[in-house]
C-alpha positions in Angstrom: 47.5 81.5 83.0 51.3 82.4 84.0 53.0 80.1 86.3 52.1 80.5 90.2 49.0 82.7 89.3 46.7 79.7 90.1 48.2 79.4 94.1 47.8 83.2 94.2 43.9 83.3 92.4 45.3 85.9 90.1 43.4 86.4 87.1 45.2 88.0 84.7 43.9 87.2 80.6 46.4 88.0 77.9 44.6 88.5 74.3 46.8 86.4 71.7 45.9 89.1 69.2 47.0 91.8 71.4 50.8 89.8 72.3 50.9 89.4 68.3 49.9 93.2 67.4 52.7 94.1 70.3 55.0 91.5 68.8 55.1 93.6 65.7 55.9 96.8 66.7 59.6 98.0 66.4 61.1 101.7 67.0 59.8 102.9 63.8 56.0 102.3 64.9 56.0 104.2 68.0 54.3 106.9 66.8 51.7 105.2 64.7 51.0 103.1 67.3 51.0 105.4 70.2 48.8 107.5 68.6 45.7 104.7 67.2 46.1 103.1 70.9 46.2 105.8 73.0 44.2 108.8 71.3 43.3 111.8 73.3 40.2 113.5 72.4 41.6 116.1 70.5 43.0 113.0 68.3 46.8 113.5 69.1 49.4 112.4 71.3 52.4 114.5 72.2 55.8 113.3 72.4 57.0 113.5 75.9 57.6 117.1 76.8 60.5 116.5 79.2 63.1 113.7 80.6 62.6 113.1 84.1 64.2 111.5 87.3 64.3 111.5 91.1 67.4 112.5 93.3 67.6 110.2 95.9 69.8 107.9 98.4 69.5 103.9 98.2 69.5 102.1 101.3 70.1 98.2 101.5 68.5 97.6 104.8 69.4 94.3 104.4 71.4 91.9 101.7 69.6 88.6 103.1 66.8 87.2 100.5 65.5 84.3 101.1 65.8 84.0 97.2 69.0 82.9 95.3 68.1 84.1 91.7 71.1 83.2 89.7 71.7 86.9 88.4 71.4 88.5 91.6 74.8 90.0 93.2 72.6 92.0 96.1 72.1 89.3 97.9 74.6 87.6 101.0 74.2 84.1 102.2 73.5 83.4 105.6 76.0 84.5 108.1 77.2 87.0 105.5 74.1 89.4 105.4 74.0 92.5 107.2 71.4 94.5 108.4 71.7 98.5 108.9 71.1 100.4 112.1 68.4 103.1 112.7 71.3 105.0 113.1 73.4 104.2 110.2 69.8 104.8 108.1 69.7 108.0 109.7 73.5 109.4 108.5 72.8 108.4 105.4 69.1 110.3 104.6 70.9 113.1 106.8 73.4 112.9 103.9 71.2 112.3 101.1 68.9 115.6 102.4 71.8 117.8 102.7 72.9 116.8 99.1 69.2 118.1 98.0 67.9 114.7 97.5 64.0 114.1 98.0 64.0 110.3 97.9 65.0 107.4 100.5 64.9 104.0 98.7 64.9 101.0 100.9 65.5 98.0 99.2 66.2 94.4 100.8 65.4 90.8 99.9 62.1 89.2 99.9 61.0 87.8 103.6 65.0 88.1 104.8 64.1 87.2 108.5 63.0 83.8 107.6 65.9 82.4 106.2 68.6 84.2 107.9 68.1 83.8 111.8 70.8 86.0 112.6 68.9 89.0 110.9 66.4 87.3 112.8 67.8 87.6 116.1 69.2 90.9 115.7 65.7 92.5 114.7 64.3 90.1 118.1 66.8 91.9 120.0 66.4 96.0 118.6 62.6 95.0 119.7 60.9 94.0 116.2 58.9 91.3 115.8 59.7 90.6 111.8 61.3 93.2 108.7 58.7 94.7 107.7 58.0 96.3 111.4 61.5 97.5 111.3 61.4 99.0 107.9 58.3 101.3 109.0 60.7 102.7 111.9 63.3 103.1 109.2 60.8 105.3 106.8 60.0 107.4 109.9 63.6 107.8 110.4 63.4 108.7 106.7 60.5 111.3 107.1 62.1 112.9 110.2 64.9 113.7 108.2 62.8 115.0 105.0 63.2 112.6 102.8 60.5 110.7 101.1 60.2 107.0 101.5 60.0 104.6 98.4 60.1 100.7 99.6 61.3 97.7 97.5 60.6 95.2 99.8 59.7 92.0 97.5 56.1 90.1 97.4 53.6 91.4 99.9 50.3 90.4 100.7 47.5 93.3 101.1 47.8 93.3 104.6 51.4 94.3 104.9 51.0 96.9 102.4 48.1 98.7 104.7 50.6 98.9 107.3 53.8 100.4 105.4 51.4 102.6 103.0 51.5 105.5 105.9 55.1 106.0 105.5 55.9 105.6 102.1 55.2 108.1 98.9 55.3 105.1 96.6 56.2 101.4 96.3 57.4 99.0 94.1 58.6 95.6 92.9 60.0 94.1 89.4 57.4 91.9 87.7 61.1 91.1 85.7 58.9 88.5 83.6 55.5 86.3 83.7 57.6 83.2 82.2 59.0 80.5 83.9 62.7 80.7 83.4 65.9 79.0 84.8 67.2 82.3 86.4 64.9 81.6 89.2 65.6 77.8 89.6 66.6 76.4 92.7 64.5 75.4 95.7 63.9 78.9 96.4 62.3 80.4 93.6 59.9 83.3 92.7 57.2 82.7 90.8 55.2 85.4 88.1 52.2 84.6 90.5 53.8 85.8 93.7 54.7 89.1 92.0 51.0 89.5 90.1 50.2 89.2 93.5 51.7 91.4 95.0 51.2 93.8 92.3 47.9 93.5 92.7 47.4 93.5 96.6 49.2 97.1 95.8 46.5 98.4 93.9 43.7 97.0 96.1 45.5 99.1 99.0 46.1 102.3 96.8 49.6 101.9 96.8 51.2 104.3 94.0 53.4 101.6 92.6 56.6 100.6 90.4 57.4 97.6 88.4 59.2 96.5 85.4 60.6 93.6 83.1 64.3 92.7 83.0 65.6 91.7 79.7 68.1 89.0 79.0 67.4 86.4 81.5 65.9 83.6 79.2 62.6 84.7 78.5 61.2 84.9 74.6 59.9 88.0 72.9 56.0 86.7 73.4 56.9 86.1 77.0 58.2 90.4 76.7 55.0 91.3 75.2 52.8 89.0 77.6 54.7 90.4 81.0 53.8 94.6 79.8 50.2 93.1 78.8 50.0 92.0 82.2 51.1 95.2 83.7 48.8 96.9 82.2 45.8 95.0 82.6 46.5 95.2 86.4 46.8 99.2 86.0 43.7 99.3 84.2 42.2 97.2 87.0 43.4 99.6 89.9 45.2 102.9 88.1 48.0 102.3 90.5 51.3 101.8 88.2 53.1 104.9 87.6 56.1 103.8 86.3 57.4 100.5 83.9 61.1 100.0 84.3 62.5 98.3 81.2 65.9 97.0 82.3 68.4 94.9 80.4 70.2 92.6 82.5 73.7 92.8 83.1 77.0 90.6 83.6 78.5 90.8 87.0 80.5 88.8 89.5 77.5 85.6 89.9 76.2 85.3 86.6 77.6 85.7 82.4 74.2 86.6 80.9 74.8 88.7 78.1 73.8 92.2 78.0 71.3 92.7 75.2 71.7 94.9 72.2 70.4 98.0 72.1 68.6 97.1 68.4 66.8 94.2 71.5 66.5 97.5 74.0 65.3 99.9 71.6 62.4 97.3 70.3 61.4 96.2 73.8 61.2 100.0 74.8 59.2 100.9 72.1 57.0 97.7 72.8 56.7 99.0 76.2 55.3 102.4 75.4 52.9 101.0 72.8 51.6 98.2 75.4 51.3 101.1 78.5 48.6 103.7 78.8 49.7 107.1 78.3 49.6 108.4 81.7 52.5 105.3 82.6 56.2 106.3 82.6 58.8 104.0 80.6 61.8 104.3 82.6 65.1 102.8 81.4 68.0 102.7 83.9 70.8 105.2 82.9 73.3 103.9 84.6 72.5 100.3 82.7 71.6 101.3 79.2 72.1 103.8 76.6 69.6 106.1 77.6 70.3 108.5 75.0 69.3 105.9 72.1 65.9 105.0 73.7 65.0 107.6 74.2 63.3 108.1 70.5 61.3 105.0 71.5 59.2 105.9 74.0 61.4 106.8 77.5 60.5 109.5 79.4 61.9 108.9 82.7 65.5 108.1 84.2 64.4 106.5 87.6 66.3 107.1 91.1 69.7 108.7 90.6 72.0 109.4 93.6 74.7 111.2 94.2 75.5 110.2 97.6 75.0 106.4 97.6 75.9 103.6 95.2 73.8 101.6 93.8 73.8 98.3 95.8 71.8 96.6 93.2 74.0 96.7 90.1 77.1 98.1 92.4 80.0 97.5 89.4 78.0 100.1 87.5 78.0 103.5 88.8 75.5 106.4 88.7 76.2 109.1 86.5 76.8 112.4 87.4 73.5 115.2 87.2 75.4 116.8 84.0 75.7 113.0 82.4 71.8 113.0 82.4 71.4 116.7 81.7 72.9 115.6 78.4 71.0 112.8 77.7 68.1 115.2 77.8 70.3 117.9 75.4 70.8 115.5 73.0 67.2 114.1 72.9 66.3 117.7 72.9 63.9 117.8 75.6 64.3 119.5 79.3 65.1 117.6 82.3 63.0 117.8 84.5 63.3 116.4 88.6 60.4 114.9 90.2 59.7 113.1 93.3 59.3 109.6 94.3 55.5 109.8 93.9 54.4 110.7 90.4 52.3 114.0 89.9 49.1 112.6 89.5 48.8 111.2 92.4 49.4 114.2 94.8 47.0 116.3 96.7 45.4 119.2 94.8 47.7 121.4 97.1 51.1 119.7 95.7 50.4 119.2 92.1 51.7 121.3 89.6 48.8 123.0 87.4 48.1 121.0 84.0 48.6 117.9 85.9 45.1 115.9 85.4 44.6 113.7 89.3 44.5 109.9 88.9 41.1 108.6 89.6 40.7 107.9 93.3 41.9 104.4 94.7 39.1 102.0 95.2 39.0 101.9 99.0 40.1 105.3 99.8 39.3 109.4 99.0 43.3 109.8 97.9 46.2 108.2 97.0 48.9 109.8 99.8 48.5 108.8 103.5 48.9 111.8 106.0 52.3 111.1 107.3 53.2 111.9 103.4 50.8 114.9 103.4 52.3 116.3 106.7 55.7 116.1 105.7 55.2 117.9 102.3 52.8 120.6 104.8 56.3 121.1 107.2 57.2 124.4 107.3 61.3 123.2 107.5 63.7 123.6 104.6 63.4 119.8 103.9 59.3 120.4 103.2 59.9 123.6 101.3 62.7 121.4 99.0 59.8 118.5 98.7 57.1 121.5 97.7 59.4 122.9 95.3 60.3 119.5 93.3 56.6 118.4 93.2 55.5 122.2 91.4 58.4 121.4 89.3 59.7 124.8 89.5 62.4 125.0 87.2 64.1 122.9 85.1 65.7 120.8 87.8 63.6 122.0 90.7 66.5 123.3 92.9 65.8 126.5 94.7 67.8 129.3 94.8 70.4 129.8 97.4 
């Protein structure tokens, strides 16, 4: 049982024999292994067919967290944090839509308002009872302006998913490990249990979802193998997980932890597409890694790229440019290929592009998107048109003609 699981009743069972089969796979065995653990009928399983990513604009709603994890430069101690305006979320989605994007990520730090009373008292006085209130305004705001909301907004219970699930086209949160490690000491501290949780409160709710492990930060190779077992136990549970980020940690301004190799990238990356089902993306960050040599081990996916907005998380390390990923994609000779926020799968009939087999339906619903995601992609304004174009993947980077 992984630390914290117990407080939370999660019941997730890792199979030494399956952590020691995944302990032995390097780059060289993805194919082999890929294709005895994830057969299709027919007996094979391609390569992936394309490179793909999402155009979109990050928004730090707020820096407060009542977590101090000891790699973490997002974060702003008390009196420090700030907390954006409706209207300041609504220049930059206006932004982020002009410049084509199709996704609005809103990150902040787990339960902010409870640590930091003046985030407190400033969400008391705009009229909102706690963050997560204000965050479904700011995903409205979002929507109005054609964008497609995907919230990182730390551990959740069920309950709070059911009511931000209307207004956002997907969700996420990083797993980063199921080990107990001293880059979350300190007397506020996040526990593997709290994020199982809240993993698996999203796929009770039907939550299309995002998670990932972060490399570097004191956990062992068994405690690698152990978190993507876990990940996809839950997604075999619930169907839910669309993606698996697998990002290396990286030194910055709070913390010296090295950056791993990419021999330590490429095996965890190839460990990662051997431990996922087929149907789950492995997403490395480009701006982060060498994209270009993991490629060959299993990625098919670039995550959020923006070319209006830093990213807040990792802000020393830039974004790179639409023509930087393009030739990623060159060299791994494959297309790139844009998608939106929400994976395929999980679309209405209406939206997906043809080929595209639906996920199984959620357990306690008939389909995966809520209607305010379903009437925005229906709109008959350029914004809709732009969303309807991306999810048919017309083109190689779904951008219509002007």
């Amino acid at each position: 049982m992984f630390p914290g699981a117990d407080e939370y009743g999660v019941e997730v069972h890792i199979d030494d024999a399956a952590v020691d089969r995944l302990l032995a796979v390097g780059p060289d065995d993805v194919d082999e292994q890929r294709s005895s653990a994830h057969r299709t009928q027919s007996g094979d399983v391609d390569a992936p067919s394309s490179l793909s990513f999402s155009r979109n604009v990050f928004l730090p709603l707020t820096t407060a967290c009542r977590y101090t994890c000891t790699y973490c430069t997002y974060y702003d101690v008390p009196g420090e944090a700030t907390l954006m305006s409706l209207d300041e979320v609504r220049d930059v989605v206006q932004m982020g839509a002009d410049a084509g994007c199709t996704e609005a990520l809103f990150t902040f730090g787990d339960a902010p308002d409870e640590r930091y009373t003046e985030i407190h008292r400033q969400l008391d006085e705009w009229g909102y009872d706690d963050i997560l209130e204000y965050l479904v305004a700011a995903c409205e705001v979002a929507l109005d302006e054609g964008l497609l909301p995907h919230s990182n907004p730390g551990d959740l219970t069920r309950e709070q998913f059911e009511s931000l699930a209307p207004v956002n086209a997907s969700m996420g949160v990083m797993l980063e490990t199921t080990a107990d490690v001293a880059a979350h000491a300190g007397n506020r501290r996040k526990t593997p249990g709290q994020r199982l949780n809240t993993i698996r409160a999203a796929g009770e709710e039907g939550v299309p979802f995002t998670t990932g492990i972060l490399v570097g930060i004191g956990e062992t190779w068994r405690d690698r193998a152990e978190s993507l077992l876990a990940i996809r136990a839950l997604h075999e549970r619930y169907g839910h997980i669309q993606e698996v980020i697998v990002q290396n940690v990286v030194p910055n301004d709070r913390s010296d932890y090295e950056r791993p190799s990419i021999e330590t990238m490429r095996r965890v990356v190839s460990m990662a597409r051997v431990a996922l089902p087929e149907e789950i993306s492995v997403q490395v960050p480009p701006n982060l890694s060498e994209a270009a040599r993991l490629v060959d081990c299993g990625v098919d996916d670039l995550g959020g790229v923006s070319p209006v907005t830093d990213d807040y998380v990792n802000p020393e390390y830039a974004w790179p440019a639409l023509q930087e990923l393009a030739d990623i994609a060159e060299e791994s000779g494959v297309p790139l290929r844009e998608r939106l926020p929400v994976y395929a799968r999980y679309l209405p009939d209406e939206f997906r592009p043809s080929g595209i087999e639906a996920a199984p339906a959620p357990r306690n619903r008939e389909t995966w998107i809520r209607e305010p995601i379903a009437d925005r992609l229906r709109g008959g304004d350029v914004h809709s048109e732009r969303l309807r174009h991306v999810a048919h993947g017309d083109g190689p980077l779904s951008t219509p003609e002007t």
